[in-house]
C-alpha positions, 0 to 999 in steps of 0.5 A: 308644175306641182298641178301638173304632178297632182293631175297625174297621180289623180287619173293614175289613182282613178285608173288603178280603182276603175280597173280593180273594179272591172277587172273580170273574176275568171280571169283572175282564177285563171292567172291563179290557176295557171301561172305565166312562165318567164320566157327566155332572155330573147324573148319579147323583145321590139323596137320603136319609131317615132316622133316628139316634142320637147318644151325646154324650161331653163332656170330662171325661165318663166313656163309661160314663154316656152312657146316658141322659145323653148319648143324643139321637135325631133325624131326617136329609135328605141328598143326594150324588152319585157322580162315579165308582163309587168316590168321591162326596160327601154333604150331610146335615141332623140334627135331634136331639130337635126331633121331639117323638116322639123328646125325651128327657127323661133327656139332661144332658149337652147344654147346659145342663147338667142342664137337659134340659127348655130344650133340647128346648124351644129345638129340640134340636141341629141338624147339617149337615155334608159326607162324601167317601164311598169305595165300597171294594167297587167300589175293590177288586173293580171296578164291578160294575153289578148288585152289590146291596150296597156298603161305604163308609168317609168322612171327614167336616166340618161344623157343629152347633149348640147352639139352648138357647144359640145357640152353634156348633162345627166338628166332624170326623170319619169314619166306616163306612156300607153300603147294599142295593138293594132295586129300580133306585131304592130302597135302604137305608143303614145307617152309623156315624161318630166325630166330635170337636167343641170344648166352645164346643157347651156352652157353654165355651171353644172347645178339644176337650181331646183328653186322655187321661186326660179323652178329648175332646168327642167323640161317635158317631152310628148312621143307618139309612134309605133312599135314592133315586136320581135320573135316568135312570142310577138310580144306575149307570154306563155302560161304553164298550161301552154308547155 
């Protein structure tokens, strides 16, 4: 896990200086020159639709067996707003394995244990939860309005739910996304995040472990899907000159 960690933040650091390093000069002047102005609280708002994967790892469980015991797949919605290019927030709904396409018969490792079948029954897990997303391309190179790609990193809180047993967990955690924009409105999203949750999602008493001998009730997830933005901004901001 700590490798996992460190390879993150490597190729985070490595984006940071290659893009501080190429980032063109007049587009810096410009930003300087002529400021982007906030837009209104309706504004550059989207939605989100997509698919994921989810690799559970509960305390005591070796990382090594978690395919298949611990693999789930299931659907995401999400909506968020940008309140400026480098910050804004994300509301995402998962269901993992209530979509009959996506049961998996092999899963153990989700409450009850060895017992796959009832949970799939019961609908699965179910997730909502809330990111603060950090654009990084536009905090270190400006807000470029024709920029195709960004690079996002977020820390993330919410909830997911066991419905085999009806038992809930707090969860936390973060995480590293990008999206690509296909035309003014649509776009594709890809990211992946860490998250610890406390053993009351299988049943057990409300504790992580967060050992390090043992790890914790942790767990990785992998979205891809695409996005649409809404309004009249399609996703962009204005700058002073523009009014």
């Amino acid at each position: 896990m700590k490798k996992i960690f460190l390879a993150i933040f490597a190729f985070l650091t490595f984006a940071h200086a290659a893009l501080a390093q190429t980032a063109p000069a007049d587009n810096a002047e410009g930003i300087e020159g002529d400021p982007v102005v906030t837009n209104s609280f309706w504004s550059n708002w989207y939605v989100q639709a997509g698919l994921d994967m989810t690799l559970l790892n509960p305390y005591g469980c070796s990382f090594s067996d978690v395919f298949p015991k611990g693999k789930t797949f299931g659907l995401d919605v999400a909506t968020g707003k940008w309140f400026t290019p480098e910050v804004g927030l994300r509301l995402r709904l998962n269901w993992e394995n209530g979509f009959p396409l996506f049961k998996n018969g092999h899963l153990e490792w989700l409450a009850p244990i060895g017992d796959s079948g009832k949970n799939m029954d019961k609908g699965g897990v179910m997730a909502i939860y809330g990111d603060v997303q950090l654009n990084l391309l536009n905090t270190i190179c400006g807000y470029d309005e024709e920029r195709k790609w960004s690079l996002l990193v977020f820390p993330r809180a919410g909830f997911l739910s066991n419905l085999a047993i009806k038992s809930s967990s707090p969860m936390v955690g973060v995480g590293v996304g990008t999206t690509y924009r296909l035309n003014e409105r649509l776009s594709l999203y890809a990211d992946m995040a860490y998250q610890v949750m406390t053993s009351e999602f299988y049943g057990g008493l409300s504790t992580t472990g967060m050992t390090v001998s043992a790890g914790s009730n942790g767990f990785f997830d992998f979205h891809i899907g695409v996005q649409w933005d809404l309004g009249k901004s399609k996703g962009k901001f204005r700058r002073l000159s523009s009014y």
